[in-house]
C-alpha positions as CSV (number, residue, x, y, z in Angstrom):
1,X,7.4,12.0,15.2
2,X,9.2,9.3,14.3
3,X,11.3,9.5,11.1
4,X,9.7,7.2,9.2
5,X,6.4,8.9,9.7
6,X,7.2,12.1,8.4
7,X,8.6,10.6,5.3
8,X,5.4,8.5,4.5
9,X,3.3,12.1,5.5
10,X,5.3,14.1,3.0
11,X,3.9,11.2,0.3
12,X,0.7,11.3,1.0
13,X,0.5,15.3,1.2
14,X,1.7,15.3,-2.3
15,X,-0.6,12.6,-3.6
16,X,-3.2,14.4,-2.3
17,X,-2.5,16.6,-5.2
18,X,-3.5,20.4,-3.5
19,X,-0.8,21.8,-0.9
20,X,-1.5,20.5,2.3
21,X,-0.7,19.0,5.0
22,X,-1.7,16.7,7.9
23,X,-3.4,17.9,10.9
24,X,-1.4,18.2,13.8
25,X,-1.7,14.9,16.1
26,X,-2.9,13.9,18.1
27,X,-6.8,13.3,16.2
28,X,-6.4,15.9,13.8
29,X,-8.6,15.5,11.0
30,X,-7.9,18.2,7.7
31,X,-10.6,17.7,5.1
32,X,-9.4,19.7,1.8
33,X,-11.1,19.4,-1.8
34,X,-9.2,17.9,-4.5
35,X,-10.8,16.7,-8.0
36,X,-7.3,15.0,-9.1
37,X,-6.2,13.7,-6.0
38,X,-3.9,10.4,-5.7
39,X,-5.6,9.3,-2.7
40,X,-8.6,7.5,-3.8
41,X,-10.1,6.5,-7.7
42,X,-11.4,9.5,-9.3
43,X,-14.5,10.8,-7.9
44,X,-14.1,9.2,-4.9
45,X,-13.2,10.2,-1.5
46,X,-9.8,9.6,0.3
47,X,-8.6,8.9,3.4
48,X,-5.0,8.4,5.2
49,X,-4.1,7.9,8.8
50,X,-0.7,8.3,9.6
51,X,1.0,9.5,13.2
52,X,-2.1,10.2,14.6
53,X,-4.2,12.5,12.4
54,X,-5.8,12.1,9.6
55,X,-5.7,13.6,5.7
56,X,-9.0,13.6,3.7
57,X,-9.6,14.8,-0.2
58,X,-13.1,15.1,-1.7
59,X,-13.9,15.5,-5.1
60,X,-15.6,19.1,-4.9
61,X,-17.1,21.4,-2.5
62,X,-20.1,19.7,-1.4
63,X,-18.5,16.6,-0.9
64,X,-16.4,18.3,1.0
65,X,-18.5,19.7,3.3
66,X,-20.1,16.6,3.6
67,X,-17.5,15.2,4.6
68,X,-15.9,17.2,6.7
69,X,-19.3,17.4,9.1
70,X,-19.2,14.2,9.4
71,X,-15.6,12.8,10.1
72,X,-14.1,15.6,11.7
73,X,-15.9,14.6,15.1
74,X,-14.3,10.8,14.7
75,X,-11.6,9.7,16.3
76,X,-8.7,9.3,14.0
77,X,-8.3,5.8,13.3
78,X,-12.7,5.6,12.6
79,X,-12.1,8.0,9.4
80,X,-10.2,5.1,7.9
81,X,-12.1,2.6,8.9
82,X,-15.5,1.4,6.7
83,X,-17.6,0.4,9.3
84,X,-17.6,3.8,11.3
85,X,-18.0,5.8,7.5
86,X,-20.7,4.1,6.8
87,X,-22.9,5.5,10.2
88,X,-22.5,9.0,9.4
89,X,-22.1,9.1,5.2
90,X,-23.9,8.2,2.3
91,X,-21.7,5.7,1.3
92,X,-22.1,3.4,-2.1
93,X,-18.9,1.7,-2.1
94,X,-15.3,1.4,-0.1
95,X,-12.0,0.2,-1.2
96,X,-9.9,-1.0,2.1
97,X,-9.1,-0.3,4.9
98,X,-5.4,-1.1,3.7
99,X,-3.1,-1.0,6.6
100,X,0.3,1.1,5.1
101,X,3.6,0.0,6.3
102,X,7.1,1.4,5.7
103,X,10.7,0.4,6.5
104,X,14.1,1.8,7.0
105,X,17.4,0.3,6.0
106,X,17.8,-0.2,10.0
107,X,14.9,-1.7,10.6
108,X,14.8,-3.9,7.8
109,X,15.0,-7.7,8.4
110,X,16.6,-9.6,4.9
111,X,15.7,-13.0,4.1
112,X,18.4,-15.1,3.3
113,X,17.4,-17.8,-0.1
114,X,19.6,-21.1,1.2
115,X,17.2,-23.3,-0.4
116,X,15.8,-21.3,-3.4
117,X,17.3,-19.4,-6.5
118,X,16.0,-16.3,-6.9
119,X,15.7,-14.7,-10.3
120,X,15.7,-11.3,-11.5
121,X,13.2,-11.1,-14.7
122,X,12.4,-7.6,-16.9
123,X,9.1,-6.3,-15.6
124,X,6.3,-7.0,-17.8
125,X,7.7,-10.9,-18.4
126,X,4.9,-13.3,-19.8
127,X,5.6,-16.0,-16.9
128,X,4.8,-13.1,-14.7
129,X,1.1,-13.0,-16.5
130,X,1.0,-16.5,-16.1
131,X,1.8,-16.3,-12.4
132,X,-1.2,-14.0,-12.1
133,X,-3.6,-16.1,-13.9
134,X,-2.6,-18.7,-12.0
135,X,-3.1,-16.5,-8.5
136,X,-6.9,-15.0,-9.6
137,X,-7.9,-11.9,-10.6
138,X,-8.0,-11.0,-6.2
139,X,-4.7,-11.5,-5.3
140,X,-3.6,-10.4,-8.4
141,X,-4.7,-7.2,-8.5
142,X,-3.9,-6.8,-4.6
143,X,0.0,-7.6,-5.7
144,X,-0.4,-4.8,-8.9
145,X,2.5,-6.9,-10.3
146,X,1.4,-5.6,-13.8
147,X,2.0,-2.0,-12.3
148,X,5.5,-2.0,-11.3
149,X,8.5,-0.3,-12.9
150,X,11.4,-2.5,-11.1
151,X,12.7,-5.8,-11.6
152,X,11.2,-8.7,-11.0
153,X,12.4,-11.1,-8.5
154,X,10.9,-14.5,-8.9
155,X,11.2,-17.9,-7.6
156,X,10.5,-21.4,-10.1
157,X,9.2,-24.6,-9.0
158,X,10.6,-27.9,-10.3
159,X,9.0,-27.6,-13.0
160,X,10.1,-24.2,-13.9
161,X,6.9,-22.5,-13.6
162,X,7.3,-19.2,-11.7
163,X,5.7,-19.3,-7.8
164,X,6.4,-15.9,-6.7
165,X,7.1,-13.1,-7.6
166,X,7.5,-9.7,-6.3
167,X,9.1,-6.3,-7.6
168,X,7.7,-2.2,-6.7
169,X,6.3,0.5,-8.4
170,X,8.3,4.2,-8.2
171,X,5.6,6.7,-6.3
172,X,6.3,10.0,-6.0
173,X,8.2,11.3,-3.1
174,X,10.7,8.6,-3.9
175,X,8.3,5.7,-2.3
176,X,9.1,1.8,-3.8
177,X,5.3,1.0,-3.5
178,X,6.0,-3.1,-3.0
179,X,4.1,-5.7,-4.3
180,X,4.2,-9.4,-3.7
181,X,2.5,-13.0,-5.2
182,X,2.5,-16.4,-4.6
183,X,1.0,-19.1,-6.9
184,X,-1.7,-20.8,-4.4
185,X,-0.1,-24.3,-4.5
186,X,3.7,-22.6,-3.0
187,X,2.0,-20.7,-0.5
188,X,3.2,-21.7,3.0
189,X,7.1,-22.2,2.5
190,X,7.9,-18.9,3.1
191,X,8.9,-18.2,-1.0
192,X,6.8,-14.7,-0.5
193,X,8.9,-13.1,2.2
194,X,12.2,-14.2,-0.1
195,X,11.1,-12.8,-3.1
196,X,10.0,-9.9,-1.1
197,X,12.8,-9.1,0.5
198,X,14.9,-9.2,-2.6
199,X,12.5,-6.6,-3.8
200,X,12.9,-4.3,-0.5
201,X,16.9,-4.9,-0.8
202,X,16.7,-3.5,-4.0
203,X,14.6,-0.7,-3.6
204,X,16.8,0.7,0.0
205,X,20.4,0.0,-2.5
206,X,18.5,2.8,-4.4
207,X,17.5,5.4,-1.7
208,X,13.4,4.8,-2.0
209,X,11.7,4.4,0.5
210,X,9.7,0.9,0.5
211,X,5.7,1.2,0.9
212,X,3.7,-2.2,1.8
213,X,-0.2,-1.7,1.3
214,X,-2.5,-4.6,2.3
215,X,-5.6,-5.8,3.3
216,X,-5.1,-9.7,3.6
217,X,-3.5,-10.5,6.8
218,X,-0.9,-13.1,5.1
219,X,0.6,-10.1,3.2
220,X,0.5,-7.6,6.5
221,X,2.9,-10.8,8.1
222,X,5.4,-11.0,5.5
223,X,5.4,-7.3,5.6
224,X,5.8,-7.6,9.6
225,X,8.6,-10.5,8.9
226,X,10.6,-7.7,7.0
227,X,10.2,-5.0,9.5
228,X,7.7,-2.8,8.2
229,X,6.2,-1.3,10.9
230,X,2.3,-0.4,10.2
231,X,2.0,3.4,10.7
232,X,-1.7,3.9,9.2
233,X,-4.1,2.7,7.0
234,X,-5.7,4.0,4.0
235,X,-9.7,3.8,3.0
236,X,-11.6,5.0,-0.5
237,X,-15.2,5.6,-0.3
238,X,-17.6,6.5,-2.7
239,X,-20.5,8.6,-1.6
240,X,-24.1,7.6,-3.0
């Protein structure tokens, strides 16, 4: 397996919060029980694809088995995938599928600001609230800007009301977990993938490696315009 994909495996195994680890690829699917794990809300039921196979925590034992009767005869990439859960569980509600991209410092493709200054502002900065009202509840909480623990890197309008924004959250396993918003009016020029890859820059200067999680197919091409490369996807389900 590629480098990149053992790395993001090694995160996941530890988020799933139990020792573990992924089933051996190709279409392994490992169904383990884990009340606190990091893959899914509370209660819930997680799933990762990555390299092939397949990682899955349930809340308790009879989830569990559950579970593992009905997604161990799937084909790996219909565990994370809503539609396909749906036919053979219970299910009340999913979160995703998010696609999960990574990068390496050789694979990564900078974006160069000639036009645009961009700023580097304290997480937690009121014009970054602003930014987020201004975005909607959606986007914002798809971007988690609230959440993260580096800088901010930001880009103003004439105006000098803040248009973008992006910075990344520290996961374990050393993971910059990246997360990136544009005020609806700026989207188009390209002001996400500058202010997103001042945040990847940052996060490979300190040895982490950057995560990009998303559902909306805008976000998935900035990522791509970076060089992530999309090496699984991620899906939360809630049985009934």
């Amino acid at each position: 397996m590629i480098p990149l994909v053992v790395r993001a495996r090694e995160v996941w195994e530890e988020l799933a919060g139990v020792p573990v680890a992924f089933a051996p690829p190709p279409g392994g699917v490992r169904v383990v029980v884990s009340p606190r794990s990091g893959l899914c809300p509370a209660g819930w039921v997680g799933a990762v694809a990555l390299g092939g196979s397949a990682l899955v925590t349930a809340p308790d034992d009879a989830a569990a088995g559950l579970v593992r009767a009905a997604l161990e005869g799937l084909p790996v990439e219909a565990v994370v995938d809503g539609v396909s859960v749906r036919e053979v569980l219970p299910v009340a509600r999913v979160l995703g599928p998010a696609a999960l991209a990574y990068v390496s410092p050789s694979g990564f493709r900078p974006v160069e600001a000639d036009a645009v200054r961009v700023e580097r502002l304290a997480a937690g900065h009121p014009d970054v609230r602003d930014l987020e009202r201004a975005a909607g509840p959606e986007d914002a909480g798809e971007a988690a800007l609230d959440e993260i623990t580096s800088p901010v890197f930001a880009v103003r309008d004439g105006h000098g009301r803040l248009v973008a924004a992006a910075g990344f959250r520290t996961w374990p396993g050393q993971v910059a977990h990246v997360g990136v918003l544009t005020a609806p009016q700026a989207r188009g020029h390209g002001l996400a993938r500058v202010t997103g890859s001042a945040a990847v820059a940052h996060a490979l200067a300190a040895g982490l490696l950057p995560q990009w999680r998303a559902r909306p197919p805008a976000s998935r091409r900035v990522a791509a315009a970076l060089g992530f490369e999309e090496l699984g996807a991620q899906l939360s389900i809630e049985l009934a």
